[in-house]
VEXVOVEX-460802 format. One record per residue (C-alpha): residue number from 1; residue in one letter; x negated, y negated, z. Coordinates in nm, 3 decimals. Layout:
// residues N
  rofi  pake        u        v        w
   NUM     a        X        Y        Z
...
//
This chain:
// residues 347
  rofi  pake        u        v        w
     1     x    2.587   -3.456   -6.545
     2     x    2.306   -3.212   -6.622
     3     x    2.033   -3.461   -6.449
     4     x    2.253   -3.476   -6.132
     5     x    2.275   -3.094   -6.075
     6     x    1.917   -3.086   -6.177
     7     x    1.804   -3.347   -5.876
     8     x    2.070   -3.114   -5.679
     9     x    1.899   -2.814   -5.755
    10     x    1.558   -2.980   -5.672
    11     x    1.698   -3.174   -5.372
    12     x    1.775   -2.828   -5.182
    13     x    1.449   -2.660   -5.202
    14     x    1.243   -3.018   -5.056
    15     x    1.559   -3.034   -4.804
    16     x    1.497   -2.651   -4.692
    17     x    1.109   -2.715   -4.666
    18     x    1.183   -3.039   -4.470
    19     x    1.405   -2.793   -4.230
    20     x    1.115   -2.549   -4.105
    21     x    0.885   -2.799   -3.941
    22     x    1.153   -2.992   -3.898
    23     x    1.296   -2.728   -3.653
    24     x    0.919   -2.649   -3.449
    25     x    0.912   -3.026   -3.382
    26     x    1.234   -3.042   -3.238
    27     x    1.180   -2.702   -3.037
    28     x    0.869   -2.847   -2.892
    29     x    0.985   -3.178   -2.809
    30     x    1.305   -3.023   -2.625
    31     x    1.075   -2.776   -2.437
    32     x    1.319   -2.509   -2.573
    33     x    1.654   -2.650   -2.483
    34     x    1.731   -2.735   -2.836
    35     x    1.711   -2.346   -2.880
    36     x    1.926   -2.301   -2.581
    37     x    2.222   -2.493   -2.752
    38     x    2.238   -2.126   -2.954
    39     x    2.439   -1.896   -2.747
    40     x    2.262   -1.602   -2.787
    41     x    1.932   -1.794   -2.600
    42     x    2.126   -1.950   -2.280
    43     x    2.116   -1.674   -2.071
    44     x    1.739   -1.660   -2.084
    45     x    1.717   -2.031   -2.072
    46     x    1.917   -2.022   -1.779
    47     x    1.635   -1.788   -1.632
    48     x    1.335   -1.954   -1.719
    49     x    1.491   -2.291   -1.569
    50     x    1.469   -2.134   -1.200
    51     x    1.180   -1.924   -1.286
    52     x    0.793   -1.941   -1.117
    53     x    0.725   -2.028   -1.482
    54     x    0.988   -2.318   -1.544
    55     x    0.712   -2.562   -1.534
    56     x    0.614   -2.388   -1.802
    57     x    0.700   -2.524   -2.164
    58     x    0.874   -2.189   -2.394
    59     x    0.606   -2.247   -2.642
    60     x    0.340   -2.222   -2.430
    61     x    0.416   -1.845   -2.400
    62     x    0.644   -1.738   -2.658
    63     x    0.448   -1.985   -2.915
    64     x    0.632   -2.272   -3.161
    65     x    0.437   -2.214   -3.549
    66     x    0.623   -2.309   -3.823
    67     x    0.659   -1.995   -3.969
    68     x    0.753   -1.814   -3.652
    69     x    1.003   -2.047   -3.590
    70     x    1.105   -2.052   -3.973
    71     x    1.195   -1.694   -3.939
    72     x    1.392   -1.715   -3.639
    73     x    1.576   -2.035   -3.813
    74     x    1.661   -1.813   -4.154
    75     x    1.798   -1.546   -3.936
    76     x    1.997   -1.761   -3.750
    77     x    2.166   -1.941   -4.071
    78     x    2.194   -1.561   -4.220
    79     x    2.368   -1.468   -3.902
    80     x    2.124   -1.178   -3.862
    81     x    2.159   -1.238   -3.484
    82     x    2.156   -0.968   -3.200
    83     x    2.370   -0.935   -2.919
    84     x    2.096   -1.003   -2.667
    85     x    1.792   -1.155   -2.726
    86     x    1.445   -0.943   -2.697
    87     x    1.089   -0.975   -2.696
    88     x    0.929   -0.729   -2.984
    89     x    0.638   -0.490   -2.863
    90     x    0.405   -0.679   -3.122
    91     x    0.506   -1.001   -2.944
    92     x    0.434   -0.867   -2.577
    93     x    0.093   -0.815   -2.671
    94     x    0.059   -1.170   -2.822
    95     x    0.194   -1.296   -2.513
    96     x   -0.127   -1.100   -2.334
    97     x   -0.345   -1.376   -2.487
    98     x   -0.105   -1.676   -2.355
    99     x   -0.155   -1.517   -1.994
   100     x   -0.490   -1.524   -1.948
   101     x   -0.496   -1.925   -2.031
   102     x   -0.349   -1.957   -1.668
   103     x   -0.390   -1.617   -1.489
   104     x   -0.789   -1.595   -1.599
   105     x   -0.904   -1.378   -1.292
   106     x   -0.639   -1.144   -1.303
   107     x   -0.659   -1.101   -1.682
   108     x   -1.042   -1.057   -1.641
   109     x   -0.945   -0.829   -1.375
   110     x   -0.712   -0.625   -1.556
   111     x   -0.855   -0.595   -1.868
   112     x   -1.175   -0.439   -1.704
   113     x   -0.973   -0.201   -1.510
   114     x   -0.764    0.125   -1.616
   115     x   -0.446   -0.035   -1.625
   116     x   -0.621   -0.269   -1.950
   117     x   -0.686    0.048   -2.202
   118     x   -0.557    0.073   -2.540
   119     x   -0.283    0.303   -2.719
   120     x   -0.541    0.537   -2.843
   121     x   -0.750    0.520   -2.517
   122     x   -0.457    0.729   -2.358
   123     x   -0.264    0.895   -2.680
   124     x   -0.628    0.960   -2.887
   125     x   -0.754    1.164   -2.611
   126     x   -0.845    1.490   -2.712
   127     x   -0.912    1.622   -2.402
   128     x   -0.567    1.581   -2.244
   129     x   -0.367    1.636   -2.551
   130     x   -0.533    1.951   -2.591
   131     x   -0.401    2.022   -2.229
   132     x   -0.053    1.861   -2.224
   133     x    0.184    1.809   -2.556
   134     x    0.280    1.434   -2.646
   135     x    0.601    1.365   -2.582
   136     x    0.864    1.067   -2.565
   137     x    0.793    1.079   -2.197
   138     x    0.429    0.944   -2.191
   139     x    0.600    0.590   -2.315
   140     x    0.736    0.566   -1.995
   141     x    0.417    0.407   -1.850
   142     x    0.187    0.410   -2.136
   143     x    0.349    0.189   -2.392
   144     x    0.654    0.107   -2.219
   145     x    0.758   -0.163   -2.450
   146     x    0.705   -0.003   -2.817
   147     x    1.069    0.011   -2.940
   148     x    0.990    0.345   -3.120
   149     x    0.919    0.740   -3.016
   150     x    0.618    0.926   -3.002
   151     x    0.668    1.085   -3.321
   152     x    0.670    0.748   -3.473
   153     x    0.315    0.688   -3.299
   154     x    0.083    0.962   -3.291
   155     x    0.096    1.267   -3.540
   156     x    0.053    1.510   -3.535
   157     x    0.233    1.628   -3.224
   158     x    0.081    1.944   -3.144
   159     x   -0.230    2.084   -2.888
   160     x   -0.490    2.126   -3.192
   161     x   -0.523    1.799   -3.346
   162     x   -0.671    1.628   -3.492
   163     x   -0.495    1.357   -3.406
   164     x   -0.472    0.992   -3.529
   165     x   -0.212    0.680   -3.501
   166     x    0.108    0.663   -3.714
   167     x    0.078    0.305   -3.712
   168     x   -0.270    0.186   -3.676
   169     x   -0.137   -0.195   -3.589
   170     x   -0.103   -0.026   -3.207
   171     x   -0.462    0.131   -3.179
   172     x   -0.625   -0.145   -2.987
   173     x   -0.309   -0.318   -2.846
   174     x   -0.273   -0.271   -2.436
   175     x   -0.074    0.053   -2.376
   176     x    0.028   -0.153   -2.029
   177     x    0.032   -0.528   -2.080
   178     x    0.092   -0.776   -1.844
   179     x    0.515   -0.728   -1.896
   180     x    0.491   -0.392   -1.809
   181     x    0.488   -0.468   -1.436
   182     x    0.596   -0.869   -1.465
   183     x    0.944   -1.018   -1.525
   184     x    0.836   -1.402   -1.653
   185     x    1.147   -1.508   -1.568
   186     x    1.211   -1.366   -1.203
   187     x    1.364   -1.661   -0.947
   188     x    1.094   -1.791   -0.763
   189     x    0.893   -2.131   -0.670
   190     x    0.599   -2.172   -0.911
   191     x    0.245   -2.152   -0.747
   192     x    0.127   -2.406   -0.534
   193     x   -0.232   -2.534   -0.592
   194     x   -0.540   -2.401   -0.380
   195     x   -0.551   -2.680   -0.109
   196     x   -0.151   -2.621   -0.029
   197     x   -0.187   -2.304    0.019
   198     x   -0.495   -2.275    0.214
   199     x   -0.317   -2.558    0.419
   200     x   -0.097   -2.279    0.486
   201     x   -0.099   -2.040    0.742
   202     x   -0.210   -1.660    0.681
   203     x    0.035   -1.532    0.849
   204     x    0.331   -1.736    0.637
   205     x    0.133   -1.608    0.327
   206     x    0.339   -1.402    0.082
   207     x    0.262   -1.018    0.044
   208     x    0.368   -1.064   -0.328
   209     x    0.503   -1.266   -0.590
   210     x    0.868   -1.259   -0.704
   211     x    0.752   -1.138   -1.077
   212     x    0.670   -0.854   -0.933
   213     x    0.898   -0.570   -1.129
   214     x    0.915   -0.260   -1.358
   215     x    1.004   -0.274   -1.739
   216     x    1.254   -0.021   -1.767
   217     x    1.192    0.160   -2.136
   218     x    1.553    0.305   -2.136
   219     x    1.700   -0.046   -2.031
   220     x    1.461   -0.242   -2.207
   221     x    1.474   -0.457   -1.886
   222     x    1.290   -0.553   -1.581
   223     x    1.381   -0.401   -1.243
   224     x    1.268   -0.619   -0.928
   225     x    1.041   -0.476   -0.763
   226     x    1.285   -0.504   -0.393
   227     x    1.502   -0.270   -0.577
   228     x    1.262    0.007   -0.628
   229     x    1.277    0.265   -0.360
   230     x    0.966    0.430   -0.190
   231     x    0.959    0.811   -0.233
   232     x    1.000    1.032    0.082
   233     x    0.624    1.229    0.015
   234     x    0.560    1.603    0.180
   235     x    0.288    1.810    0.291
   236     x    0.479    2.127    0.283
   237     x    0.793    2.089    0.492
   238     x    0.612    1.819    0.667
   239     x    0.716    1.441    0.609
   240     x    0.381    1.207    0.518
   241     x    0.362    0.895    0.736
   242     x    0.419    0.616    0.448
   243     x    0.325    0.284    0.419
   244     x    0.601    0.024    0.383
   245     x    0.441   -0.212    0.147
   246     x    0.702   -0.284   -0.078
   247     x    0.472   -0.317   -0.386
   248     x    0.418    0.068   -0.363
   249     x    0.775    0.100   -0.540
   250     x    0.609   -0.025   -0.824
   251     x    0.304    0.242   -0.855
   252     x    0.481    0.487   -0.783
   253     x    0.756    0.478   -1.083
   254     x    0.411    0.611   -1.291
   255     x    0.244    0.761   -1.037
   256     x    0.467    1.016   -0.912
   257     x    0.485    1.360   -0.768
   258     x    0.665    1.630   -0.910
   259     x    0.977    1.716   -0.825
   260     x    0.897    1.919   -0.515
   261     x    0.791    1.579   -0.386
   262     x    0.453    1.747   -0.251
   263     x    0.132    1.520   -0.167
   264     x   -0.108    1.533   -0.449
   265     x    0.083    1.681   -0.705
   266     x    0.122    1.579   -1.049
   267     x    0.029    1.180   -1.077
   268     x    0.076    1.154   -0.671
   269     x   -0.188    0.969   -0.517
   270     x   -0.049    0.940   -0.154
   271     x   -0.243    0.885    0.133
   272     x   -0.305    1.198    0.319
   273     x   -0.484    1.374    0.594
   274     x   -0.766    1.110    0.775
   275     x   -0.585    0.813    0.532
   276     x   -0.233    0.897    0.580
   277     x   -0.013    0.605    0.633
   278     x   -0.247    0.352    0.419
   279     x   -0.116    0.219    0.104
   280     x   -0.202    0.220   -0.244
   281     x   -0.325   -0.166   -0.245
   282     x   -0.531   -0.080    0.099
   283     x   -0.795    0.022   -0.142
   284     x   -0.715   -0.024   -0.478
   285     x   -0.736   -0.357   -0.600
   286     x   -0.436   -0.539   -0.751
   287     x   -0.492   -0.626   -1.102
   288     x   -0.858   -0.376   -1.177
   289     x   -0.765   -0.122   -0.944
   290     x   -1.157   -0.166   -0.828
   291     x   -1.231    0.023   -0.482
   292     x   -1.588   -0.039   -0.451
   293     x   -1.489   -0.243   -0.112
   294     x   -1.201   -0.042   -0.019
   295     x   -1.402    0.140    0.297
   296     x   -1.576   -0.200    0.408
   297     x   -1.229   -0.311    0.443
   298     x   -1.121   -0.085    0.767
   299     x   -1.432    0.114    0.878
   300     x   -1.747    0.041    1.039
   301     x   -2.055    0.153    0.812
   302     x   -2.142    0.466    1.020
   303     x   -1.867    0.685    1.086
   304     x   -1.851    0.877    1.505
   305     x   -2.064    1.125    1.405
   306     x   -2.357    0.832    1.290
   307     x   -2.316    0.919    0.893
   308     x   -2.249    0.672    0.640
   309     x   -1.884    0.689    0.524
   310     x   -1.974    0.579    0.157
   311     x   -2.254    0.837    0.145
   312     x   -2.020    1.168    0.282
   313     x   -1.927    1.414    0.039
   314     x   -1.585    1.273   -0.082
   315     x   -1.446    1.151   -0.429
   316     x   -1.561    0.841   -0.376
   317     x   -1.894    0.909   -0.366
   318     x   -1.859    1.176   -0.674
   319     x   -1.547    1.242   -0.868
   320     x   -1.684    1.638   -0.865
   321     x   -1.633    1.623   -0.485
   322     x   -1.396    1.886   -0.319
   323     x   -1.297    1.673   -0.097
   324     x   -1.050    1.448   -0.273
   325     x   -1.041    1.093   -0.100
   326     x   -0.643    1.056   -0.082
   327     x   -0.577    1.373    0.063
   328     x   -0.938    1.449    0.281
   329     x   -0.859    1.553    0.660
   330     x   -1.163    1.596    0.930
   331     x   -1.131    1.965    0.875
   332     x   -1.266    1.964    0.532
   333     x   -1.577    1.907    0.664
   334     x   -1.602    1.996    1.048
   335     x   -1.493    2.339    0.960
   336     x   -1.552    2.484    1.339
   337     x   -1.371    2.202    1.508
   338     x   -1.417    1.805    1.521
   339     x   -1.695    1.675    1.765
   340     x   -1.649    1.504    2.062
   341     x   -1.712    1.121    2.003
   342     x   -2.044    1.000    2.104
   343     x   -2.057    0.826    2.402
   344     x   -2.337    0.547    2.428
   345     x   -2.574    0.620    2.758
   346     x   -2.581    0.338    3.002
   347     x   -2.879    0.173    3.146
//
């Protein structure tokens, strides 16, 4: 009797060991339907299946180890399950990596441009939190997926400083990964390769792709991008002349005027005065917010009055300009009226 429950007690340890790989190589070869059979996974499932992404395998984004998927098996079995089913912060940012194995461009892109810095890039400067106090807030765009609150970040929360990271696993993490303004699971058609779509014509070409959409912190959910609603932007009682690219909903959720709704103020970046009407993505590139090209793109080199529009005194040439590029009207500079245009003699 005492060498059966002894095999017994030995049999369920081997048995349990057998279980974790056992589980990873039935998650990969079911390309995450096994998983699916679990309630609390169909929904997303369900997602993923009519996703841009569904020729995409789970594990190829969301990763299949052993001991990642022995964890999620013991809390399974220990029926520490939640209601709904979320990606951690920590795992967002491991999911950065995954991204760039297909998107390479755009994560070279990105990662080179503002939109790529790091938790203490933005809550480690002592320059602006010397100016403006921390607060919960700033989490709405920088560091919209950690689950916790400022105070659980940066300390100390105050103007003097000096000031350092609660939890140094965020320092070097992206404050604005690639989730932050992409839903992975958005209904779409997956990308066509290069020689479809240049088979295509320009004109059929899509303005954007269906991932396009907001992480909502106090949701802890995506928003589609259609759904986000261009601001109504003033210049004093004046209405500004927007653009209706659609993809502006999506800037402007971070970069926002104040309340007054006034050009300029605040995080505001609206096109104003001699660029009114022209869109954020007019100039700005998409992923690395580059704008080196952004004149070549509508003007001629010299301007009417034979100067070089990259060379006149404007932000773009100098960030200590007066003359700030978004909001610059002929005035600034022609101060006793704007010159007739040149006419060209004839022979």
């Amino acid at each position: 009797m005492r060498k059966r429950l002894w095999w017994i007690a030995a049999a369920v340890p081997c048995l349990l060991l057998l279980m974790l790989p056992a589980s990873s190589i039935y998650y990969k070869s079911t390309a995450g339907e096994g998983c699916a059979r679990c309630h609390e996974i169909r929904a997303n499932w369900n997602a993923w299946r009519e996703s841009t992404h569904r020729g995409v395998a789970c594990s190829a984004c969301h990763g299949g180890s052993v001991a990642d998927n022995s964890r999620r098996l013991i809390r399974h079995l220990s029926g520490d399950v939640p209601e709904q089913i979320r990606i951690k912060g920590m795992d967002v940012n491991a999911m950065i990596e995954r991204c760039q194995g297909c998107h390479r461009q755009e994560f070279a892109d990105w990662q080179a441009g503002p939109h790529g810095a790091t938790f203490a890039k933005f809550f480690l400067d002592q320059k602006q939190n010397r100016q403006r106090l921390l607060m919960d807030d700033c989490l709405r765009c920088h560091g919209m997926q950690y689950e916790g609150g400022i105070r659980d970040l940066v300390t100390p929360i105050d103007t003097q400083g000096p000031w350092k990271m609660t939890d140094a696993r965020w320092t070097n993490l992206a404050a604005i990964p690639c989730l932050a303004c992409h839903q992975m699971h958005r209904h779409g058609e997956p990308l066509h390769q290069q020689p479809e779509r240049m088979a295509r014509s320009s004109a059929r070409e899509p303005i954007y792709r269906p991932s396009l959409a907001l992480f909502d912190r106090r949701e802890m959910g995506h928003v589609a991008d259609a759904n986000l609603a261009l601001p109504q932007i003033l210049d004093g009682t004046r209405p500004v002349r927007m653009s209706p690219d659609q993809r502006q909903g999506l800037c402007y959720q971070c970069h926002a005027p104040l309340s007054t709704r006034q050009a300029g103020s605040s995080s505001d970046r609206t096109g104003n005065g001699i660029h009114e009407g022209i869109g954020c993505l007019a100039c700005h590139q998409k992923h690395g917010q580059q704008t080196r090209a952004s004149c070549a793109n509508c003007h001629p080199r010299l301007s009417n009055c034979g100067l070089d529009v990259e060379k006149m005194d404007t932000t773009f040439l100098s960030p200590k300009s007066k003359h700030n590029i978004h909001s610059a009207k002929c005035l600034d500079c022609h101060t006793k009226g704007i010159p007739k245009k040149r006419v060209a003699a004839r022979m």
